[in-house]
C-alpha positions as CSV (number, residue, x, y, z in Angstrom):
1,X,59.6,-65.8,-45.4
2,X,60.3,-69.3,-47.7
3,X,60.0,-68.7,-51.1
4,X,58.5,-71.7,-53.8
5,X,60.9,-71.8,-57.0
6,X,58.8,-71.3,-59.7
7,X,59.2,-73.0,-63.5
8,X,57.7,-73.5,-66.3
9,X,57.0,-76.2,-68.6
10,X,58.7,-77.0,-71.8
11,X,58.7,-79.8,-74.5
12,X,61.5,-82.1,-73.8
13,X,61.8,-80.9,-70.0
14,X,61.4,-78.1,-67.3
15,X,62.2,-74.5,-67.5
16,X,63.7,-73.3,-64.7
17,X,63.0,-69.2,-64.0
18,X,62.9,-66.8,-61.8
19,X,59.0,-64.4,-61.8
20,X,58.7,-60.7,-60.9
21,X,57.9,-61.4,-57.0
22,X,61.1,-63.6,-55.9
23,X,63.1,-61.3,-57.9
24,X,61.2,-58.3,-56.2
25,X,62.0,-59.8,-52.9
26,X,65.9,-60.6,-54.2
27,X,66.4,-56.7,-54.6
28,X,65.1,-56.1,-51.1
29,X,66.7,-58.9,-49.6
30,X,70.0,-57.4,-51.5
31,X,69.0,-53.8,-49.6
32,X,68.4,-55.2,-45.9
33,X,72.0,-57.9,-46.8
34,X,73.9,-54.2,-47.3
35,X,72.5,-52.5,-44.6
36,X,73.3,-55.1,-42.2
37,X,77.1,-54.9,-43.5
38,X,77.0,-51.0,-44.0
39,X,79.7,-50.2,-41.2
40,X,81.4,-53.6,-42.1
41,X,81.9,-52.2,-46.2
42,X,82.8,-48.7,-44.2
43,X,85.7,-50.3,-42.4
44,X,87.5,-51.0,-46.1
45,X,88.3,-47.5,-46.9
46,X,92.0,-47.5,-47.8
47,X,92.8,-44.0,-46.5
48,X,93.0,-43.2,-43.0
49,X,90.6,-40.4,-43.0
50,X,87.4,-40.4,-41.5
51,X,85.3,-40.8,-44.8
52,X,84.7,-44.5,-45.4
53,X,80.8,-44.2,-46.6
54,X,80.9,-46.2,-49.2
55,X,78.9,-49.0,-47.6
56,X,76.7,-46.4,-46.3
57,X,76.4,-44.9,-49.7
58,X,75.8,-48.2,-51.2
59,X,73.1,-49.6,-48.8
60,X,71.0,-46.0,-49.0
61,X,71.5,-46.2,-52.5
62,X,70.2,-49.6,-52.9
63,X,67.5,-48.9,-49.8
64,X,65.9,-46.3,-51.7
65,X,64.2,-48.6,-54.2
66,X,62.7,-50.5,-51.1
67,X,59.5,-49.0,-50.6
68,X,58.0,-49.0,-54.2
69,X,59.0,-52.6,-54.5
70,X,57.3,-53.9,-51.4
71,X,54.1,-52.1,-52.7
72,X,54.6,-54.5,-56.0
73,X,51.8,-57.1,-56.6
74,X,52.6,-60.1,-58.6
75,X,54.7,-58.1,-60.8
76,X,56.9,-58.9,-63.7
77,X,60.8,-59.0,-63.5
78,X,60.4,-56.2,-65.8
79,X,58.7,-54.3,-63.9
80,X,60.6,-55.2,-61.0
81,X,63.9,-54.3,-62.5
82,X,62.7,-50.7,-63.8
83,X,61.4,-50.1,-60.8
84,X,64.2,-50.5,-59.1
85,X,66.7,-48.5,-61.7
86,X,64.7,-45.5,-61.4
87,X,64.3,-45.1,-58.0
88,X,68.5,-45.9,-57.5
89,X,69.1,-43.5,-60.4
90,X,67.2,-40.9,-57.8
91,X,68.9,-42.1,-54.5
92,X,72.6,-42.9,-55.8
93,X,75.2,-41.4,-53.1
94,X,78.6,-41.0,-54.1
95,X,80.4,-42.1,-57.0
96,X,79.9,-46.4,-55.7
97,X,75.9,-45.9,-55.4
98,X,76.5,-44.1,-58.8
99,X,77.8,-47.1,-60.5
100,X,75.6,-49.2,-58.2
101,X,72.3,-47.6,-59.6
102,X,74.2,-47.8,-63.3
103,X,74.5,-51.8,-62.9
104,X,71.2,-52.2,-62.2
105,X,70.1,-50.2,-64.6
106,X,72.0,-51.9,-67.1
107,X,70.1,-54.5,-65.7
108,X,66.8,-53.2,-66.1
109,X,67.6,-53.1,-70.0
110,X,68.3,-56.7,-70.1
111,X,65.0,-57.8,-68.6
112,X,62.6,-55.5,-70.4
113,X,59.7,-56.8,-71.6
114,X,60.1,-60.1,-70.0
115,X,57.5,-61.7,-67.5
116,X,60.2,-64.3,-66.0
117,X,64.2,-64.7,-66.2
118,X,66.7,-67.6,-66.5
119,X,70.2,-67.5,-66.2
120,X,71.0,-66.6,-69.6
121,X,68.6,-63.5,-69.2
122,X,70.6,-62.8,-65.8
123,X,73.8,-62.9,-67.2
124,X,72.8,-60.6,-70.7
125,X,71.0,-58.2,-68.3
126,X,74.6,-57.7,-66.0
127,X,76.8,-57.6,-68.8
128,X,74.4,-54.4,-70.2
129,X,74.8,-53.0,-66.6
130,X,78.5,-53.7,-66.4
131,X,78.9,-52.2,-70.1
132,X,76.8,-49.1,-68.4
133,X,78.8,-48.8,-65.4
134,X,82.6,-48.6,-67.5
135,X,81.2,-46.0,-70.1
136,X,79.7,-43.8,-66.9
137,X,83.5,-43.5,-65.7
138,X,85.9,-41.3,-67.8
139,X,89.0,-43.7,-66.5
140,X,87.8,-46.7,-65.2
141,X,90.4,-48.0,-62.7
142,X,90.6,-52.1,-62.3
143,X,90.2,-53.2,-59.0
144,X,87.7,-52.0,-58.2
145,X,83.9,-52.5,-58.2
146,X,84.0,-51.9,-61.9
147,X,86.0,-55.5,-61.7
148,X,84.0,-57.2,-59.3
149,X,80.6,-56.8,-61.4
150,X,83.0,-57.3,-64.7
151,X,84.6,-60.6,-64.3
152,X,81.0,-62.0,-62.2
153,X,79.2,-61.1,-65.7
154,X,82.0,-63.1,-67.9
155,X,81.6,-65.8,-65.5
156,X,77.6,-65.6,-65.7
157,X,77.5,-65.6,-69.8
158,X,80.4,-68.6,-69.7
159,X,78.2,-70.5,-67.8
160,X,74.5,-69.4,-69.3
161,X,76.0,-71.0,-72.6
162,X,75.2,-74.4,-71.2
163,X,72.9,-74.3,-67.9
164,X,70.7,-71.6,-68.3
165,X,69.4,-72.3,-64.3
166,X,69.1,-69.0,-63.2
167,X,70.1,-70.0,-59.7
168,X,73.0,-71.8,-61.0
169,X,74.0,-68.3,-62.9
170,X,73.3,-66.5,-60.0
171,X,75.4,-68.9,-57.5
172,X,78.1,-68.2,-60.1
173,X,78.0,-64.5,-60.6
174,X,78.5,-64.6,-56.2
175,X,80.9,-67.2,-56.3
176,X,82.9,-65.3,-59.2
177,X,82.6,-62.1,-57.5
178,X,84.1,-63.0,-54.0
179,X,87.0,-64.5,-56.4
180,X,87.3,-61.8,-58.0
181,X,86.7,-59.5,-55.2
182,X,90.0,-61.3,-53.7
183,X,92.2,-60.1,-56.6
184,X,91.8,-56.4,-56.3
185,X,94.6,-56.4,-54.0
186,X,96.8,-57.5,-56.6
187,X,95.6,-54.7,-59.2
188,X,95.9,-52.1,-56.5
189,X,98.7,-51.8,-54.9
190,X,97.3,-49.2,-52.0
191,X,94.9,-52.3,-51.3
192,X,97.5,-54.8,-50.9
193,X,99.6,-52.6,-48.6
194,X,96.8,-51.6,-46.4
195,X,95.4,-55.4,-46.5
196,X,92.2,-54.6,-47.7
197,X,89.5,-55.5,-50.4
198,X,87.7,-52.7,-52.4
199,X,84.7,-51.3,-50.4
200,X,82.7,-51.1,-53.4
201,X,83.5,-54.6,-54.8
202,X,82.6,-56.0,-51.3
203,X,79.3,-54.1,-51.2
204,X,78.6,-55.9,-54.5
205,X,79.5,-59.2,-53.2
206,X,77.5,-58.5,-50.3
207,X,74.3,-57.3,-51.7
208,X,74.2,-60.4,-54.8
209,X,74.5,-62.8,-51.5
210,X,71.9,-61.3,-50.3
211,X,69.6,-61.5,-53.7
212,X,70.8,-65.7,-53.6
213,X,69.3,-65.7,-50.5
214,X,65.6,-65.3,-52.1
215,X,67.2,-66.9,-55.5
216,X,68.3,-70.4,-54.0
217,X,66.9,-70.9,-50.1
218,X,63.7,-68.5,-50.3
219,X,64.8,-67.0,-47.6
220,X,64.7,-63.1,-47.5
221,X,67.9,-61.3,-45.2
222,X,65.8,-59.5,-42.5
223,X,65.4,-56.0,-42.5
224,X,67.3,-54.1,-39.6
225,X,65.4,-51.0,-39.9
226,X,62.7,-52.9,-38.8
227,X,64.6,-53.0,-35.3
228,X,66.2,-49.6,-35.2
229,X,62.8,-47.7,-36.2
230,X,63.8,-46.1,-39.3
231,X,61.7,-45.3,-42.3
232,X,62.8,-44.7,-45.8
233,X,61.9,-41.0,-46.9
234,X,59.5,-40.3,-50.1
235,X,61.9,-38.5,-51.7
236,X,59.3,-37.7,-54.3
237,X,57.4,-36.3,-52.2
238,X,59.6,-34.5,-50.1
239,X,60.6,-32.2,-53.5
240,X,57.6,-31.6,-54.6
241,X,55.1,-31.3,-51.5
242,X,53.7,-27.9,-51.1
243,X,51.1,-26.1,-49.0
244,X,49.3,-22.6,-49.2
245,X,46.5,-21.3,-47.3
246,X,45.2,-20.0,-51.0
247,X,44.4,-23.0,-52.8
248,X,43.7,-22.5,-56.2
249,X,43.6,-25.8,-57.2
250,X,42.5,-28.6,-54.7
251,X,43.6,-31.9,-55.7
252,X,47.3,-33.2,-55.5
253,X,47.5,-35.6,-58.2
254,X,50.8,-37.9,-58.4
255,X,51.4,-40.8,-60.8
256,X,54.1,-42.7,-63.0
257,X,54.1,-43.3,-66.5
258,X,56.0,-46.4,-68.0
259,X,57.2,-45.6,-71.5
260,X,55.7,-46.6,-74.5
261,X,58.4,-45.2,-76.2
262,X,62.0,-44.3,-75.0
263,X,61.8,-41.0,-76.3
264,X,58.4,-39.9,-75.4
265,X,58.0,-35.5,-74.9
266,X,57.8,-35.9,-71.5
267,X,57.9,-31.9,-72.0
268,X,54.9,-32.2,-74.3
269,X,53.6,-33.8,-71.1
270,X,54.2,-31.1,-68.8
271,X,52.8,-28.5,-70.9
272,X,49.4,-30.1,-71.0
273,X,49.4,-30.7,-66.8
274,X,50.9,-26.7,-66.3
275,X,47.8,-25.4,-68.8
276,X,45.3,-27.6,-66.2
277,X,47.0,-26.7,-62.9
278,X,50.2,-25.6,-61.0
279,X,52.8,-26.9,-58.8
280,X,53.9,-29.1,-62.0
281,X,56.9,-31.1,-61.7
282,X,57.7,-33.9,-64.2
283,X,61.3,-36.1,-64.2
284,X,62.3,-38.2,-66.5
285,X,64.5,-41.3,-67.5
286,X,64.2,-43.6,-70.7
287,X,61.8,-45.3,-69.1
288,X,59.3,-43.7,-66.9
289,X,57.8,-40.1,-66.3
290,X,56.8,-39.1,-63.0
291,X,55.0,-36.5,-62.5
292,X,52.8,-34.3,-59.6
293,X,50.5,-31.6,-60.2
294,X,47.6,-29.6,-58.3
295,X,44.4,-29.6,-60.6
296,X,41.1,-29.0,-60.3
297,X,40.8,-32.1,-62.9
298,X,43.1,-35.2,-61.9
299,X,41.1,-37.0,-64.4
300,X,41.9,-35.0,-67.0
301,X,45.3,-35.2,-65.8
302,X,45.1,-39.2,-66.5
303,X,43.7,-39.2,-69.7
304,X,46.4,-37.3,-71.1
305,X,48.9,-38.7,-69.3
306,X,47.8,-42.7,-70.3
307,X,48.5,-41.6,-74.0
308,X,52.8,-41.7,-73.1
309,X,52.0,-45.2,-71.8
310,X,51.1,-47.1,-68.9
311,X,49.8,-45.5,-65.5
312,X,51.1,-46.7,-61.9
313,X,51.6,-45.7,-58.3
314,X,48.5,-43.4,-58.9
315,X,47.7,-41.2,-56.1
316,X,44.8,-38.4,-55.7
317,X,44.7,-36.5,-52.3
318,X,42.5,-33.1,-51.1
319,X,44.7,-30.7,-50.6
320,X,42.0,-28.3,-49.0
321,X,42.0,-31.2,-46.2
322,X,45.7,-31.8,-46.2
323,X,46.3,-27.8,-45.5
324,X,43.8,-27.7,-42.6
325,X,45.6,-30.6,-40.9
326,X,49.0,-29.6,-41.6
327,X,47.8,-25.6,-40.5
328,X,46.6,-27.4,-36.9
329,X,50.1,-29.5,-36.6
330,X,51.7,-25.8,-37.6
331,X,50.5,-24.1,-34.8
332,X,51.7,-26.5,-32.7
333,X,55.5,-26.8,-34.0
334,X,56.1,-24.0,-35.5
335,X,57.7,-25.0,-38.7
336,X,60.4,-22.7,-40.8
337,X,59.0,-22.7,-44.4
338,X,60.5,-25.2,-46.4
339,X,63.4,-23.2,-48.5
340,X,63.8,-26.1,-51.6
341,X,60.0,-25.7,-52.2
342,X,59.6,-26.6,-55.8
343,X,60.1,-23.7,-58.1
344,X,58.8,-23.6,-61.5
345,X,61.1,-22.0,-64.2
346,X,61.9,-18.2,-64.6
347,X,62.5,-16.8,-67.8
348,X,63.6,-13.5,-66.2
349,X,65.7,-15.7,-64.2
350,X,68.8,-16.6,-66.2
351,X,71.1,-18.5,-64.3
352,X,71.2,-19.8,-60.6
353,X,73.5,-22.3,-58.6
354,X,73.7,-24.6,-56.3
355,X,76.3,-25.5,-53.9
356,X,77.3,-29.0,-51.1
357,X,79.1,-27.9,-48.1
358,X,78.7,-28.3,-44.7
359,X,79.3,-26.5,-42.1
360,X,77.3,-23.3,-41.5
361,X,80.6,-20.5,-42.2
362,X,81.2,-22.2,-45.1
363,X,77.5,-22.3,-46.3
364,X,77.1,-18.9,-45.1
365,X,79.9,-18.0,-47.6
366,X,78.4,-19.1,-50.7
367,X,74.9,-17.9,-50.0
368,X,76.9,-14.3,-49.6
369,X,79.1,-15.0,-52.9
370,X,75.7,-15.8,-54.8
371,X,74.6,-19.2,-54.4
372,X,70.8,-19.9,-55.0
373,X,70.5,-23.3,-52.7
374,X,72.5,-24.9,-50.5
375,X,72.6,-29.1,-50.3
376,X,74.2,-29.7,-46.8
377,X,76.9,-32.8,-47.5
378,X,80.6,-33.4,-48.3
379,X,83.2,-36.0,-46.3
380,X,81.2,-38.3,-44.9
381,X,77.8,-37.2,-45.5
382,X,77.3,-37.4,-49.5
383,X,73.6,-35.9,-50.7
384,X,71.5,-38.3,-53.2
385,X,71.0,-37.2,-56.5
386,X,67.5,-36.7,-55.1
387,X,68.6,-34.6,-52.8
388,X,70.7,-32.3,-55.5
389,X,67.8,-32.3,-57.8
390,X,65.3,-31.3,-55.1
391,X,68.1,-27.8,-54.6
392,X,68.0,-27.6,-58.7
393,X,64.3,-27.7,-59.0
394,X,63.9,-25.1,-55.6
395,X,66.1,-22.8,-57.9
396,X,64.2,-21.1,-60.3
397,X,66.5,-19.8,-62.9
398,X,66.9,-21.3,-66.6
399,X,69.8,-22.8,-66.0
400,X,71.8,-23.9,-63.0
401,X,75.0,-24.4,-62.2
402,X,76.2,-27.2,-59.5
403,X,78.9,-27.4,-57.7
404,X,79.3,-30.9,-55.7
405,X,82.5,-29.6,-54.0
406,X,83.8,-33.0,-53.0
407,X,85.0,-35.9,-55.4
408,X,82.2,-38.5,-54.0
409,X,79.1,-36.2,-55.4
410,X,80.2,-35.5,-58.9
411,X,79.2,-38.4,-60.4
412,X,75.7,-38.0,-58.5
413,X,75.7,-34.6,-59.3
414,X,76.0,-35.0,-62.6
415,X,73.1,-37.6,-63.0
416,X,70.7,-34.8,-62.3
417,X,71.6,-33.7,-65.5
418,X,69.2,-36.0,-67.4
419,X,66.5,-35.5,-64.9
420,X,66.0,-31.7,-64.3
421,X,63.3,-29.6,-66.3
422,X,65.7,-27.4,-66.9
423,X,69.3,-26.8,-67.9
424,X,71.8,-28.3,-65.5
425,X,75.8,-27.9,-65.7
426,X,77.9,-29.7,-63.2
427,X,81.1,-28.3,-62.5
428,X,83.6,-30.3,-61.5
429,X,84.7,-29.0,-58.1
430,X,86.7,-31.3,-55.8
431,X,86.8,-29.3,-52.8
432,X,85.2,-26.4,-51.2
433,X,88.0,-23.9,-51.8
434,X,87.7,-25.0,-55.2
435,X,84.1,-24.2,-55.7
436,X,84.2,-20.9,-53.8
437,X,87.0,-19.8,-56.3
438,X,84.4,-20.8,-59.4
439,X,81.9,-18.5,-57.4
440,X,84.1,-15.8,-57.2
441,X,84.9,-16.0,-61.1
442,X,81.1,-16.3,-61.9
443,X,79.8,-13.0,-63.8
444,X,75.8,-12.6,-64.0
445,X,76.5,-10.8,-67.5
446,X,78.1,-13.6,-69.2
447,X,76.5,-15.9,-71.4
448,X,76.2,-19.2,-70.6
449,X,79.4,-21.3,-72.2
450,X,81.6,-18.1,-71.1
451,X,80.6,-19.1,-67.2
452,X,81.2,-22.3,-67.9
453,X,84.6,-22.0,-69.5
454,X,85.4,-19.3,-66.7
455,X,84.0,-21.2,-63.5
456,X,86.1,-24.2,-65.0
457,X,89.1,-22.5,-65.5
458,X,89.4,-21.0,-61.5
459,X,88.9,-24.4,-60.2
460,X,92.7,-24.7,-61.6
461,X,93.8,-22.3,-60.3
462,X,93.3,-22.8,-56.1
463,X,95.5,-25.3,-54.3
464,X,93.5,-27.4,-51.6
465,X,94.8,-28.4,-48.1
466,X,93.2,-30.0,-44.8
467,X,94.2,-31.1,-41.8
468,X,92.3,-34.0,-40.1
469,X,92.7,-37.0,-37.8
470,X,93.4,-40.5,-38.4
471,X,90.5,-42.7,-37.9
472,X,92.4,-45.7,-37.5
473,X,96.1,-47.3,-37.5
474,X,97.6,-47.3,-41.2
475,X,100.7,-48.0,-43.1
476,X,99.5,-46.0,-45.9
477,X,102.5,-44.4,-49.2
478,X,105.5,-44.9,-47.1
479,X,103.4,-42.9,-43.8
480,X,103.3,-45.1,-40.5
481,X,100.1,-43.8,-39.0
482,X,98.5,-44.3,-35.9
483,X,95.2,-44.0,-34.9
484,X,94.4,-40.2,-33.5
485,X,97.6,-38.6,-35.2
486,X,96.7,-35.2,-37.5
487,X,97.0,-35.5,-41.3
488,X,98.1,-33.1,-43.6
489,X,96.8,-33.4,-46.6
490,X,97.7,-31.1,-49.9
491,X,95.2,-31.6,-52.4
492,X,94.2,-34.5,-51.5
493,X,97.3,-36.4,-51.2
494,X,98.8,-37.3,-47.6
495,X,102.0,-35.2,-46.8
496,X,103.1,-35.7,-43.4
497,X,101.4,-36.3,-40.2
498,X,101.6,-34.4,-37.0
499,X,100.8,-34.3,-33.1
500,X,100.4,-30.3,-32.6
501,X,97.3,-28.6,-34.5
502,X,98.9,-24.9,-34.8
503,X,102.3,-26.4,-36.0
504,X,100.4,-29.1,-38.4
505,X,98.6,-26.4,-39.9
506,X,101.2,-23.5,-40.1
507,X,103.7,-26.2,-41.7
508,X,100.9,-27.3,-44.0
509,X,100.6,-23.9,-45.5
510,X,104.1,-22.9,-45.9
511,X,104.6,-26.6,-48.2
512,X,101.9,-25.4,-50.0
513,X,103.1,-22.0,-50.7
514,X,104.6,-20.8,-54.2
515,X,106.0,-18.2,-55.7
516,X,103.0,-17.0,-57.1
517,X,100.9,-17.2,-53.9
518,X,99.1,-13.8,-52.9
519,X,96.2,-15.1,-51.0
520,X,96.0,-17.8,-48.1
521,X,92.6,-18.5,-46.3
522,X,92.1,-21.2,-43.3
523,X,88.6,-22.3,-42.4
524,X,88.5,-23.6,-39.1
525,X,85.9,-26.7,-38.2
526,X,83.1,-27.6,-35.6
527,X,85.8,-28.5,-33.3
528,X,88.1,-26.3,-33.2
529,X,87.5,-23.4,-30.4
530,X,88.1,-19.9,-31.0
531,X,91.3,-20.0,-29.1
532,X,92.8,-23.1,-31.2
533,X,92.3,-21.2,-34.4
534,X,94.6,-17.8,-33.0
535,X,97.0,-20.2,-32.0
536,X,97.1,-21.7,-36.0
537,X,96.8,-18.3,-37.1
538,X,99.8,-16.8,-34.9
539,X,101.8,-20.1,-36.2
540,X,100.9,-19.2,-40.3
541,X,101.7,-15.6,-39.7
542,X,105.4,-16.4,-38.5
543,X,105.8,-18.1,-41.8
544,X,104.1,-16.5,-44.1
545,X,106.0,-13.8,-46.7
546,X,105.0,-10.4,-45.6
547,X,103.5,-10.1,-49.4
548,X,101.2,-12.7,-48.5
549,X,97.5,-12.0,-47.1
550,X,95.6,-14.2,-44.7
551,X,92.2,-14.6,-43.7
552,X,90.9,-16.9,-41.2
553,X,87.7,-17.1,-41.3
554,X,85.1,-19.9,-38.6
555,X,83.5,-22.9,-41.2
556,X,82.0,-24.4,-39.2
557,X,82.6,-28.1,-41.2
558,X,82.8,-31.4,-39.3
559,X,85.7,-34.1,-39.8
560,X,88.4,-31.5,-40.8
561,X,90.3,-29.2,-38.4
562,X,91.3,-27.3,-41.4
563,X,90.5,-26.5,-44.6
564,X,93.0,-24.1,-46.7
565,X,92.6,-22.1,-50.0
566,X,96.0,-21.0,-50.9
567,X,96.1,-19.1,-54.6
């Protein structure tokens, strides 16, 4: 589709600007640009193992902001721009759509209240998103993403100071970013050695060429979902849709409020909507509520609802219909019953928790040690903060503890905190041995800070390792690896590499071994047989201290052979 710029009139000459629908259709050209290049932004991960997601992470990220935009009429770029923060808030994956959702939030500051843009407005709304993004990360490392949108939001003020063209500004922020984007290797020296850019600055680069595309030509990257069939989920929906053959109340009533004020009691809010109906769930950011409930009275609903601001994405359905069509597709498919069904807090319920693991022996685990709800992710496949708010608000309790397992879902995890309607604590975990010993120090009949401070402290006190393969050739901290070859990894860190998967292992947990070591346990993955894990556990027991118990126990988890708890 071509685009007509747009401008405005002004004494002494012509305002150039951007309105609310090329910039809606610059944030979805951005999307479709970094889903095209997904496996492309994939291919940049430094490390050899088989978890480079961060253009995958990036583009669903990004994607998730798709649908509401394209149902956008005439809009303003402030409305554009907070509808796109919010619903990237919701879907950020991993600690790059994290920061990707935190830039364009930024960004979303910088354009409120405005009906068009120019350059200048460009580059002040990326330098608030870039300021955003840096305070987000306790130790910002340069090189990285955080550089990329950095240095393209110097370049974009430097050059707003005298050509406030907002395509000019925009042409600049790319041009400075692929510059920039080139120097990361020379701030990071694992890039330089493995001859790669940063993934994340690169998904940047790739998505603002994407948004120039509508900016300067008019011409909107197409969409290769369209191709492949896929649909982006209503994650909204998903969390909060609920059916029961006793009715009570039959009208499902969803809508969005836009802020009057920043600090409107959205709680306030949800008081009013739980004393008119049920099935009340209400989120929140510093800019919009959005909230579902099933009433007898949607208008009532509204009225209430208009006094915290302005009223969008209204919608009204019969549930009493719904249930009769969704009871004739049951019969036919037999559905389990959805186990994250939204929950609506327990004041007998003190605490619950929620874990991210995959693999169904390792889930299986922490359902037995305690866990309330399970979020199925970890290498590879990192959840949405959408998807580890749906497990928060499916648990019940009045307050929850999380535990992302895996250092790409803290960050996401830990947005939920200023979303949930109730009391969230995300605790660090970094790995699944990690979060099972937080479990296992987890007392029912503590108070609150005590679990925390406990939970916290066992984290310390577990050593991680793994054993996985090489997804591609790699000269990676003084290793020569080849494509195929097992890795050994001990909390995190590469040690050796290996050909034999009993020896690889059984060496791996001797290294790891100290003298305080009483415990060893080995969870063995998808594809590993029966067989191959008594071979491994033959090999640790021949060098394992007498004084030293193991336990070998079937995971279940994809990409790693291994996983081992040593304490």
């Amino acid at each position: 589709m071509k685009l007509c710029f747009f401008g405005t009139a002004i004494t002494g000459g012509y305002k150039k600007v951007i309105n609310g629908s090329q910039l809606r259709d610059a944030y979805i050209s951005g999307a479709n640009h970094i889903l095209a290049h997904r496996q492309e932004v994939d291919a940049l991960n430094v490390f050899p193992v088989p978890d480079g997601d961060t253009g995958t992470n990036m583009s669903m990220t990004i994607s998730a902001a798709v649908a509401e935009l394209k149902l956008m009429e005439n809009p303003t770029v402030a409305a554009v721009a907070k509808t796109a923060a919010s619903a990237l808030l919701r879907g950020a994956r991993g600690n790059s759509g994290v920061i990707l959702s935190l830039l364009f939030r930024g960004f979303s500051k910088g354009l409120a209240g405005k009906k068009e843009a120019d350059g200048a407005d460009f580059a002040q709304a990326l330098t608030m998103g870039v300021e955003a993004a840096y305070k987000a990360v306790m130790k910002p490392t340069e090189g990285t993403i955080l550089t990329v949108s950095r240095m393209a939001a110097e370049r974009a003020r430097a050059v707003a100071k005298t050509n406030s063209d907002p395509i000019a500004v925009w042409e600049e922020i790319v041009r400075e970013s692929a510059s920039s984007l080139e120097q990361t290797p020379e701030m990071l020296p694992t890039l330089k050695k493995a001859g790669v850019v940063d993934a994340g600055g690169k998904g940047l680069l790739i998505i603002f060429e994407g948004m120039l595309s509508v900016l300067r030509d008019g011409v909107m990257i197409e969409d290769v979902q369209q191709t492949s069939g896929e649909n982006a989920p209503d994650d909204f929906q998903d969390a909060i849709a609920q059916y029961d053959a006793d009715i009570t109340f039959s009208y499902c009533t969803e809508f969005i409020v836009q802020k009057k004020e920043a600090d409107a009691d959205s709680l306030k809010l949800r008081a009013y909507l739980e004393s008119i109906g049920d099935s009340v769930v209400v989120v929140d950011d510093e800019e919009i509520i959005k909230c579902h409930v099933h009433t007898n009275n949607p208008g009532k609903a509204l009225e209430e609802a208009i006094g915290y601001g302005k009223l969008c994405k209204m919608k009204i359905e019969n549930m009493e219909e719904q249930f009769a069509a969704r009871k004739s597709q049951a019969a036919k498919e037999n559905p389990k019953e959805d186990p994250m069904a939204y929950a609506p807090v327990d004041a007998q319920i003190p605490y619950g928790i929620v874990a991210v693991a995959a693999g169904e022996g390792i889930q299986g685990l922490f359902r037995d040690l305690g866990v309330s709800q399970m979020v199925s992710g970890g290498q590879t496949m990192n959840p949405s903060t959408e998807d580890i708010l749906k497990a928060i608000h499916a648990t019940p309790a009045q307050n929850v503890f999380v535990l992302p397992n895996n250092k790409n879902i803290i960050m996401a995890a830990e947005q939920t905190i200023k979303l949930a309607d109730r009391k969230v604590s995300v605790l660090p975990s970094r790995t699944v041995p990690q979060g099972i010993a937080a479990m296992l120090a987890f007392d029912p009949d503590a108070d609150l800070e005590q679990n925390q401070i406990n939970m916290s402290n066992a984290l310390e006190t577990v050593s991680t390792g793994s054993v996985t393969f090489a997804a591609r050739d790699s000269d990676y901290d003084g290793h020569e690896i080849h494509e195929g070859e097992l890795l050994a990894l001990e909390n995190g860190k590469l040690s050796f590499t290996g050909t034999d998967l009993a020896h690889t292992c059984s060496k791996l947990v001797k290294q790891m071994l100290s003298r305080d070591s009483s415990f060893v346990t080995v969870y063995y993955g998808e594809d590993v047989t029966v067989d191959m894990a008594a071979q491994a556990e033959e090999a640790i027991r021949q060098r394992l201290p007498e004084d030293v118990e193991l336990t070998v126990l079937n995971g279940g988890q994809p990409v790693y052979y291994f996983i081992i708890s040593v304490e």
